[in-house]
Backbone as a ProteinNet text record, in pm:
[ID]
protein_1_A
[PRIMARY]
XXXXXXXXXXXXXXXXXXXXXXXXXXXXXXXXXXXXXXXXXXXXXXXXXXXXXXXXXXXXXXXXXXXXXXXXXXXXXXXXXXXXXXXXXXXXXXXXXXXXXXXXXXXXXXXXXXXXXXX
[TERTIARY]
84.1	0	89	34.9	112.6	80.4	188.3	207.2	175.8	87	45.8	105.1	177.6	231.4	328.5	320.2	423.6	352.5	184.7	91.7	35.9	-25	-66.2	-225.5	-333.2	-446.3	-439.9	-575.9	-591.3	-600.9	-541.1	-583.1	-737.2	-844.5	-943.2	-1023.9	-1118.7	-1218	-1123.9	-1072.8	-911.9	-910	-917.2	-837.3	-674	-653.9	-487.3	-421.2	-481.1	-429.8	-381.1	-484.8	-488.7	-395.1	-468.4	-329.7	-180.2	-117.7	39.2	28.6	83.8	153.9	259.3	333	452.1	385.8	333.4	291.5	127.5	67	-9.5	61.6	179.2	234.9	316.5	380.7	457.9	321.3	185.1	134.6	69.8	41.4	53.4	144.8	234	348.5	339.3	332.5	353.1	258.9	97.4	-6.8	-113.2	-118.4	-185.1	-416.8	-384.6	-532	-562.7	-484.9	-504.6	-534.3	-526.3	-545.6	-667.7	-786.2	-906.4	-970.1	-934.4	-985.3	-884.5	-785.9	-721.9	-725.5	-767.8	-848.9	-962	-1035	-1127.8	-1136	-991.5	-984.7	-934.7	-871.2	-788.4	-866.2	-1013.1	-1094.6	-1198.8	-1189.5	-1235.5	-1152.7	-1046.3	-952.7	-947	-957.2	-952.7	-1059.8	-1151.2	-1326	-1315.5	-1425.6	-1368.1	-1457	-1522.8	-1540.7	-1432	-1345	-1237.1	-1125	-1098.6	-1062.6	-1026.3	-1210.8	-1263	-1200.2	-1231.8	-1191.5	-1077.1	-979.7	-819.6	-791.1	-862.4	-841.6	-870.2	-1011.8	-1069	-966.5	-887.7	-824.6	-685.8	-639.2	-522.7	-567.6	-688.8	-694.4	-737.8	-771.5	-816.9	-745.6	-648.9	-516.4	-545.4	-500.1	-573.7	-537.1	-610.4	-606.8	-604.4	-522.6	-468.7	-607.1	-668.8	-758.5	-683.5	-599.6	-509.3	-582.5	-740.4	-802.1	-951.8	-1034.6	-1173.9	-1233.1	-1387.4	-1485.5	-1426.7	-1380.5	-1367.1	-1219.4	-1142.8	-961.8	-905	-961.3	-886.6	-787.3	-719	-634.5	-679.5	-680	-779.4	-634.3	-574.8	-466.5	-574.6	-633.1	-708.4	-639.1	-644	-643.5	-765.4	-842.7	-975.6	-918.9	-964.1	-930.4	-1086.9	-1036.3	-1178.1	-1275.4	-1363.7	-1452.4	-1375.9	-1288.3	-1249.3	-1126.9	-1044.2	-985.3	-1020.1	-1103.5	-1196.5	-1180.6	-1301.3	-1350.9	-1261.8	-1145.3	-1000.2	-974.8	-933.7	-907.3	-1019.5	-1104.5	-1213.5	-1227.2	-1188.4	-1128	-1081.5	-915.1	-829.9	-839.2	-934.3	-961.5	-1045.4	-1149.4	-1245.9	-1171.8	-1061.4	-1012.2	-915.3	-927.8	-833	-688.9	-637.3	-496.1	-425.7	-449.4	-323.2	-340.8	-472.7	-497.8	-517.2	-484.9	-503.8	-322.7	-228.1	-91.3	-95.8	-154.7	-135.2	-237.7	-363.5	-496.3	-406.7	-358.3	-324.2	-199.5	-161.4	-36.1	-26	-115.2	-132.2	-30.2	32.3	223.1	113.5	219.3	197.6	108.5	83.2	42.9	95.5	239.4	302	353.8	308.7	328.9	209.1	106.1	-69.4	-45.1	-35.7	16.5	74.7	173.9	300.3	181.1	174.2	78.5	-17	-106.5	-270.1	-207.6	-104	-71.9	12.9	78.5	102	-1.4	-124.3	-278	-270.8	-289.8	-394.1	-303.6	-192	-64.6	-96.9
-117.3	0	124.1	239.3	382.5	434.2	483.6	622.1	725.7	805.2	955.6	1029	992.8	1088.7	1185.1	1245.4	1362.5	1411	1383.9	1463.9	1589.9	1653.5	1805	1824.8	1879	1874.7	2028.9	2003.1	2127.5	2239.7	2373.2	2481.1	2502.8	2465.4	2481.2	2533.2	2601.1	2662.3	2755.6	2794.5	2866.4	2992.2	3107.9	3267.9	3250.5	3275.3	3273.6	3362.9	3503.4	3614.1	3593.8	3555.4	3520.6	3400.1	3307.5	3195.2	3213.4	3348.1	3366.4	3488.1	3459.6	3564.4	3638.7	3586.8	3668.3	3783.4	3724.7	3829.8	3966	3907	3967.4	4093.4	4093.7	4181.7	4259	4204.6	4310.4	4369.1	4348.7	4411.2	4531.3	4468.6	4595.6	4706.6	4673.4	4744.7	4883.2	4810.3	4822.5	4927.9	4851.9	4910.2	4875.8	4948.2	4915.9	4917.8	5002.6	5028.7	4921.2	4827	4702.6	4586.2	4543.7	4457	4452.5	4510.9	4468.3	4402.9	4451.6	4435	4308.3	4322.8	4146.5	4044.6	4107.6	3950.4	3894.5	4007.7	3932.4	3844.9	3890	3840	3697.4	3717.4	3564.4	3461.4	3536.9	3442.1	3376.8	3471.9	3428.9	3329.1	3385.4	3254.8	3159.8	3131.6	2987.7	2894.5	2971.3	2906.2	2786.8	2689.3	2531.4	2588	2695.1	2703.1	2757.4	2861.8	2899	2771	2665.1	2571.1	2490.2	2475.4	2383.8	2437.2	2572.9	2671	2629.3	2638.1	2603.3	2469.1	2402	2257.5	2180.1	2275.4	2260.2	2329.6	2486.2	2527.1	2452.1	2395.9	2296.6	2148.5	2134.6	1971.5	2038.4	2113.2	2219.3	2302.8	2244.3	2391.4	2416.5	2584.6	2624.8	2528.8	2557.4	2461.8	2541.5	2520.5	2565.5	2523.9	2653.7	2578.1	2699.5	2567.8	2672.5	2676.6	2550.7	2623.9	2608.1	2691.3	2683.8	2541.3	2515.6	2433.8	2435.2	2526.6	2543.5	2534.1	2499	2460.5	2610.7	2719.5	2833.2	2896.1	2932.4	2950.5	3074	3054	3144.1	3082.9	3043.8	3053	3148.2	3027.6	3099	3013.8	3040	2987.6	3005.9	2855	2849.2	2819.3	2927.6	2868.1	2837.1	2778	2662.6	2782.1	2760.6	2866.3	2929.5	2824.9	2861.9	2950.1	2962.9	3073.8	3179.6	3180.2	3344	3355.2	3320.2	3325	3314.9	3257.4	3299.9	3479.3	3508	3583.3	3718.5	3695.3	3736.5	3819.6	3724	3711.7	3812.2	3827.4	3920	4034.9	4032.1	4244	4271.9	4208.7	4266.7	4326.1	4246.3	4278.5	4404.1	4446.4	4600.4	4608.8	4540.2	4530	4569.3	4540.3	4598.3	4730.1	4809.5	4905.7	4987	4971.8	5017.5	5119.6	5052.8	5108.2	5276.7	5242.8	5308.4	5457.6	5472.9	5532.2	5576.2	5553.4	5634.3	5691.4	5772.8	5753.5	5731.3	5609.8	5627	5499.4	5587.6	5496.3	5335.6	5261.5	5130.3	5076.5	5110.2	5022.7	4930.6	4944.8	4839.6	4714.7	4747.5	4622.3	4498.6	4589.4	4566.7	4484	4555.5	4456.1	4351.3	4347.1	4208.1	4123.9	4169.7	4077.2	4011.9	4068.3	4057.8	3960.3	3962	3881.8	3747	3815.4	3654.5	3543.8	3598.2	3558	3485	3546.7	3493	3337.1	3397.8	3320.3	3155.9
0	0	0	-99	-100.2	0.6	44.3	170.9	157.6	201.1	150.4	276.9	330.6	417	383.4	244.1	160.6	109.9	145	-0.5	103.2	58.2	143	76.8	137.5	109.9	12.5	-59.6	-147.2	-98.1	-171.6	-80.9	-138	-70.6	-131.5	-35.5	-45	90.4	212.4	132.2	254	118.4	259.6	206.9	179.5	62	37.6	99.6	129.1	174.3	306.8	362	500.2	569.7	439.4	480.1	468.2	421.8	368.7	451.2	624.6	681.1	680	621.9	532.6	438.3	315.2	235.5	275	412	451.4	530.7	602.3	651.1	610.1	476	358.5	307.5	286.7	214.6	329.2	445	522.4	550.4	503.8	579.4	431.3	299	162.7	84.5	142.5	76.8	130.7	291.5	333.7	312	219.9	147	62.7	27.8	-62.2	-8.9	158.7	192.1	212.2	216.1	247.5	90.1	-28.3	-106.7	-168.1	-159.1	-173.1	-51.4	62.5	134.3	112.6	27.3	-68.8	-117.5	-236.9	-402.5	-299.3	-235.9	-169.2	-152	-91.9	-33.2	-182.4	-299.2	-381.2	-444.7	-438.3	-564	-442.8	-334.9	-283.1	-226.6	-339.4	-314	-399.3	-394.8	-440.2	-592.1	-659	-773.6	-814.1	-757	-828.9	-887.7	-799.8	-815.8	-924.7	-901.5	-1044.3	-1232	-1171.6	-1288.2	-1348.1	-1236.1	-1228.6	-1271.3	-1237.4	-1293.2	-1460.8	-1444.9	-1611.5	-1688.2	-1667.1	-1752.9	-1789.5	-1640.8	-1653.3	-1770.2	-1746.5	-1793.8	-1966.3	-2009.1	-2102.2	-2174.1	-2216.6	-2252.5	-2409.7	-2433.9	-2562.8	-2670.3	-2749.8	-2903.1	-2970.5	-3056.5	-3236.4	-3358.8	-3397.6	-3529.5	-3618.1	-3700	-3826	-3917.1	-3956	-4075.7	-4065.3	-4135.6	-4122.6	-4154.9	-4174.2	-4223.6	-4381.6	-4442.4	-4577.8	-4631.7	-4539.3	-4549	-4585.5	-4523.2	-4534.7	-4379.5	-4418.1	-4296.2	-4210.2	-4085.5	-3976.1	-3866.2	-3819.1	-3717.4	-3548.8	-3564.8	-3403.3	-3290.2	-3176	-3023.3	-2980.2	-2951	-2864.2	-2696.8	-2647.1	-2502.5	-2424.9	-2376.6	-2284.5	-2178.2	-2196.8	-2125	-1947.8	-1881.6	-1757.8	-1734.8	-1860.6	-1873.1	-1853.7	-1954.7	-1961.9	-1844.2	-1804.2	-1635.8	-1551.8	-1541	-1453.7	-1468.5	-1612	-1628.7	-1645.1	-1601.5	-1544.3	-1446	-1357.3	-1195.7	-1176.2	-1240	-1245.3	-1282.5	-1418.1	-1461.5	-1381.4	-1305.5	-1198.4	-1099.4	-1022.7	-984.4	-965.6	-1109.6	-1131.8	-1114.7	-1117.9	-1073.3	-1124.7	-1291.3	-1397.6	-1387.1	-1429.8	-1445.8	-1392.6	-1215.5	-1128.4	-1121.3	-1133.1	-1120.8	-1195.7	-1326.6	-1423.7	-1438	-1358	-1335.5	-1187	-1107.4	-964.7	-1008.8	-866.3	-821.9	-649.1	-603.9	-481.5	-402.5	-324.6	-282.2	-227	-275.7	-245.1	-372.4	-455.5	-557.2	-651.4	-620.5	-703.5	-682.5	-485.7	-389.3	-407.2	-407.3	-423.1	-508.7	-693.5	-791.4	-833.2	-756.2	-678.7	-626.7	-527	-456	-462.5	-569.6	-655.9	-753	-817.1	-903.1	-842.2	-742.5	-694.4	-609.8	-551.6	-496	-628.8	-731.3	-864.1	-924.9	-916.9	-971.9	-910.7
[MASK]
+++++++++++++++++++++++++++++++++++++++++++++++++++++++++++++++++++++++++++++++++++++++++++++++++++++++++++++++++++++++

């Protein structure tokens, strides 16, 4: 019989933010106006639908259609509906566009951070 005593349970139903005291206290220290709204996003990306998302897009990776119904060349990438919706996640979130629309100190910690949650 296999040993699972090296395996670690999912982070699933768990705030990421919350769970990484290290990065919860650089982001206080950093930007501190960002932590209420990324203990959110934390608690969202470690909901068991965010998960699922994560898993379908893993088991789901984009596909190449280099030619139409009619053998003409169209060079598309279909990505699987849970991408989107990952990346979804993330522009709701405001993060990119948030650096670039302020100049309010600590937003580039926020950014770091929002992207490493999502990551």
């Amino acid at each position: 019989m296999a040993s699972t005593d090296n395996l670690v349970d999912e982070w699933v139903g768990r705030n990421l933010l919350a769970t990484d005291p290290a990065l919860l206290a650089a982001l206080r220290q950093a930007a501190p106006q960002a932590v209420e709204p990324l203990t959110r996003y934390g608690a969202e990306l470690g909901s068991p639908d965010t998960a699922q998302l994560a898993r379908d897009a893993n088991r789901h990776g984009p596909q190449l259609r280099q030619l139409d119904a009619r053998g003409r060349r169209i060079d598309l990438i279909d990505f699987h509906p849970s991408w989107h919706a990952l990346l979804a996640l993330y522009r709701r979130q405001g993060l990119v566009g948030d650096v670039f629309a302020t100049d309010t100190p600590g937003r580039w910690a926020a950014f770091a951070a929002g992207c490493y949650l999502h990551g």
